[in-house]
C-alpha positions in Angstrom: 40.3 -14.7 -11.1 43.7 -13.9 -10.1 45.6 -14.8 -6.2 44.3 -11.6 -4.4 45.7 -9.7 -1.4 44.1 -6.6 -0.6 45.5 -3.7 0.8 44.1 -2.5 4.3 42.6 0.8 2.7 41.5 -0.8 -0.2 37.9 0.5 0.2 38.4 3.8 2.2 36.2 6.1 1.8 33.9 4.3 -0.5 30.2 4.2 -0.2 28.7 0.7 -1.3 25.3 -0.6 -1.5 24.5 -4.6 -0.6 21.2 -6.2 -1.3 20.5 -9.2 0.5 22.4 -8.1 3.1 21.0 -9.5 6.0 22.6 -13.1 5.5 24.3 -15.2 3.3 26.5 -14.1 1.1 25.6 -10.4 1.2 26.1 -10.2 5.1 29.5 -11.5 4.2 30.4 -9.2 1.8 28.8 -6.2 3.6 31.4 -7.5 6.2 34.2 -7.4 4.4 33.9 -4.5 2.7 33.3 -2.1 5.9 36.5 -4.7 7.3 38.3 -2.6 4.4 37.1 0.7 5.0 33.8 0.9 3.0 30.8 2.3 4.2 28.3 0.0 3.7 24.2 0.7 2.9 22.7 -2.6 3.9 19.6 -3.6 2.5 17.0 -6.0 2.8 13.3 -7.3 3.6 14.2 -8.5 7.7 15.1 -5.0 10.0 16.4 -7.2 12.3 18.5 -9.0 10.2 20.1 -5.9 8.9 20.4 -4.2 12.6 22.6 -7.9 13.1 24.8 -7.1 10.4 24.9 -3.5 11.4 26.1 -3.7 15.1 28.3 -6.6 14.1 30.4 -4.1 11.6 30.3 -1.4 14.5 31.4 -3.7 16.8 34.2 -4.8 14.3 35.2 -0.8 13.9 34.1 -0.6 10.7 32.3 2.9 9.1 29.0 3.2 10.9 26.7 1.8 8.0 23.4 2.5 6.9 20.3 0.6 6.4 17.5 0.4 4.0 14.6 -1.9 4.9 12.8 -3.1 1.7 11.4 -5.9 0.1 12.6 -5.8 -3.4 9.6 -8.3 -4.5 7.2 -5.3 -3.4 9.2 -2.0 -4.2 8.0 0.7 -6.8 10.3 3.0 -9.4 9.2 5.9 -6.6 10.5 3.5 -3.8 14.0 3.1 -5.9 14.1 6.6 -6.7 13.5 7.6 -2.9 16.2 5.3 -2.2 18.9 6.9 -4.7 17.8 10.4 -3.2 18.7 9.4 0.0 22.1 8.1 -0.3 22.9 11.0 -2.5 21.7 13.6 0.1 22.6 11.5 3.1 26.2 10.0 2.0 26.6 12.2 -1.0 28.0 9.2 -2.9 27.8 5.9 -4.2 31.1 4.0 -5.3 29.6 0.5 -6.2 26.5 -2.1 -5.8 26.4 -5.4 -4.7 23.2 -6.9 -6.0 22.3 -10.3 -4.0 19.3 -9.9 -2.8 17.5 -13.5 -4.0 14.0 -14.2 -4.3 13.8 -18.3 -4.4 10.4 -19.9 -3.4 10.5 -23.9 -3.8 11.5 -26.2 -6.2 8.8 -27.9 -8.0 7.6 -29.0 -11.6 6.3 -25.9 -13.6 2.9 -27.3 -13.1 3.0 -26.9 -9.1 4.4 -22.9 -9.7 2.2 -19.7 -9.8 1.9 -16.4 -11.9 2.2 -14.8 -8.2 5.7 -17.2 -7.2 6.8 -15.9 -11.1 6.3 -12.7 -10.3 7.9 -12.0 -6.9 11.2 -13.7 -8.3 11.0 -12.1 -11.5 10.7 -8.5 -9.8 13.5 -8.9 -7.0 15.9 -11.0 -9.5 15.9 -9.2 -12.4 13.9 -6.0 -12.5 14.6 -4.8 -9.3 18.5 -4.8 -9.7 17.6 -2.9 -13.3 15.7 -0.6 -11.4 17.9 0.1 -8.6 20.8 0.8 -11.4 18.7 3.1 -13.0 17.5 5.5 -10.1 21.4 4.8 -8.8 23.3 5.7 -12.3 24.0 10.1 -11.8 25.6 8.8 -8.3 27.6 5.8 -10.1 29.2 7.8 -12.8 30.7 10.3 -10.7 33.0 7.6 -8.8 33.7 5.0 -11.3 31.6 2.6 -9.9 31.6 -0.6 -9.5 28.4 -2.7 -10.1 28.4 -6.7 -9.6 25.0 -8.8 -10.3 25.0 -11.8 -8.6 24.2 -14.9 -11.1 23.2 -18.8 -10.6 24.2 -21.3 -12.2 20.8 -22.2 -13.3 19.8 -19.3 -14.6 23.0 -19.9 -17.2 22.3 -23.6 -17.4 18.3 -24.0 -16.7 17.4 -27.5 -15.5 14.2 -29.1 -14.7 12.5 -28.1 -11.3 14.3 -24.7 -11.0 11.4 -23.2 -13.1 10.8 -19.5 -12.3 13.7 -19.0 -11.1 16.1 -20.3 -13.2 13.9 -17.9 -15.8 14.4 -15.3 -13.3 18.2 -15.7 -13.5 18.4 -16.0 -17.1 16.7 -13.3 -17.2 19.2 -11.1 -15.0 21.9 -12.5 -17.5 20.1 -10.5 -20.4 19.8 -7.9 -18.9 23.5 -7.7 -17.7 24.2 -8.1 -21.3 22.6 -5.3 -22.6 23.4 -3.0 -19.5 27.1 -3.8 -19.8 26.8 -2.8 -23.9 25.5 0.6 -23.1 27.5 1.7 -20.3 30.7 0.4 -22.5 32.0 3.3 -22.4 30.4 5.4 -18.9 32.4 6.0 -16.1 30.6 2.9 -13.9 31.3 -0.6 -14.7 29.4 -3.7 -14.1 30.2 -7.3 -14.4 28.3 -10.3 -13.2 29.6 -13.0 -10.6 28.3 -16.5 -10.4 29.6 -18.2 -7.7 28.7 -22.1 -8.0 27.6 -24.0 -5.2 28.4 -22.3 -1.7 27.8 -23.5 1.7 24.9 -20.7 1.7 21.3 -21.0 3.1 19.7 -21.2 -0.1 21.7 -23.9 -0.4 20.4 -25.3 2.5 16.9 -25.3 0.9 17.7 -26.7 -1.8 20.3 -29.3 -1.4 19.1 -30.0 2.5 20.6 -33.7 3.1 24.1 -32.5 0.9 27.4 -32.6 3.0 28.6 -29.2 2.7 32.1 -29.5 4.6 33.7 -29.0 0.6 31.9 -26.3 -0.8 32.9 -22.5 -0.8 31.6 -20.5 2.5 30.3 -17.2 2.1 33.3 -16.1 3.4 35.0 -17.0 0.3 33.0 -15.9 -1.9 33.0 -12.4 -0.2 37.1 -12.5 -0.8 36.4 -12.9 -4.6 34.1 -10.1 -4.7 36.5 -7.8 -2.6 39.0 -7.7 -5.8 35.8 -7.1 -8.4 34.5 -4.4 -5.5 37.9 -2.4 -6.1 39.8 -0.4 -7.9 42.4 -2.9 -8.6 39.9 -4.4 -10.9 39.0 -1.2 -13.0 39.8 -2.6 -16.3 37.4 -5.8 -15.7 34.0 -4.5 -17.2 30.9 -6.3 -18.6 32.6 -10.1 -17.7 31.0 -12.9 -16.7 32.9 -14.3 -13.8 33.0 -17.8 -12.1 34.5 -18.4 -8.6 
């Protein structure tokens, strides 16, 4: 990705939605796009997690946000299409998605996971983002949108002990595939960003004993996605991208 210096405004007047939003990466992000004009739909499983986030863009001066409690693991087609219904009545548009909501249980040997563990990551990894783009599409193609999946590095390179989801992942990476061949040529856009190893709290879990002091923050990573967010990226469409 190219040196990057964003203009002030470069998100005014844009309505975005963040998954995962109540920490990690996604808190950053939802950070830095209301610290460039956005208004940002935060959503996640913790309310008070998201109410953080909320009052700490407020408190910032950033566009009042929005929040949307949900636990993607759990959601239904009616709960996504609920959702959609709201920010188009509420906020009457929708200019891009963030998807980074995670579901990560342990790792473990495929012998130690369950169907149930499978399922839960398999629903807020991969079908849930598919779902959300679905109910979400009539707002996305009036504003050029732009949509960003958030990828692992084991779900492109599967290793032992990642298990479901590493599946999971790889499974969000076929589904970008196809998503980005049919909307080829639609108004919206979407592109998926794997970041690497970032000084994250899933990282925490899994690497607990790593030093950390040289990896990406969250903070970075929310820079990159500022650019890919924007419109100075409108020609980048159905990319993989690496940080």
């Amino acid at each position: 990705m190219p040196p990057y210096a964003p203009a002030p405004d470069l998100l005014n007047q844009r309505v975005i939605l963040v998954t995962g939003a109540g920490g990690g990466i996604g808190r950053a992000a939802a950070l830095a796009f209301a610290r460039y004009g956005a208004t940002v739909i935060l959503l996640g499983r913790a309310v008070a997690r998201l109410e953080k986030v909320y009052d700490e863009i407020v408190e910032a001066g950033g566009p009042r946000p929005a929040i949307f409690p949900v636990d993607l693991s759990a959601a239904t087609d009616a709960d996504f299409e609920a959702i959609a219904q709201a920010i188009g009545y509420q906020l009457g548009r929708l200019d891009g998605i963030l998807h980074c909501a995670t579901q990560f249980e342990h790792l473990a040997p495929l012998e130690q996971e369950c169907l149930a563990d499978w399922v839960h990551m398999f629903k807020a990894n991969a079908a849930a983002p598919a779902a959300i783009n679905r109910c979400c599409a009539a707002l996305l193609a009036t504003s050029e949108a732009s949509v960003i999946l958030m990828g692992e590095t084991h779900g492109h390179q599967p290793v032992a002990y990642w298990g479901g989801f590493a599946v999971s992942k790889a499974a969000l990476e076929a589904y970008f595939k196809v998503q980005a061949d049919e909307w080829s040529d639609a108004p919206m856009r979407i592109n998926l960003f794997t970041p690497g190893p970032v000084h994250s709290p899933q990282r925490m879990k899994t690497h607990p004993g790593e030093n950390k002091t040289a990896l990406p923050t969250c903070d970075d990573v929310a820079a990159r996605l500022l650019w890919l967010m924007g419109p100075d990226s409108v020609e980048t469409r159905g990319q993989f991208i690496t940080l």
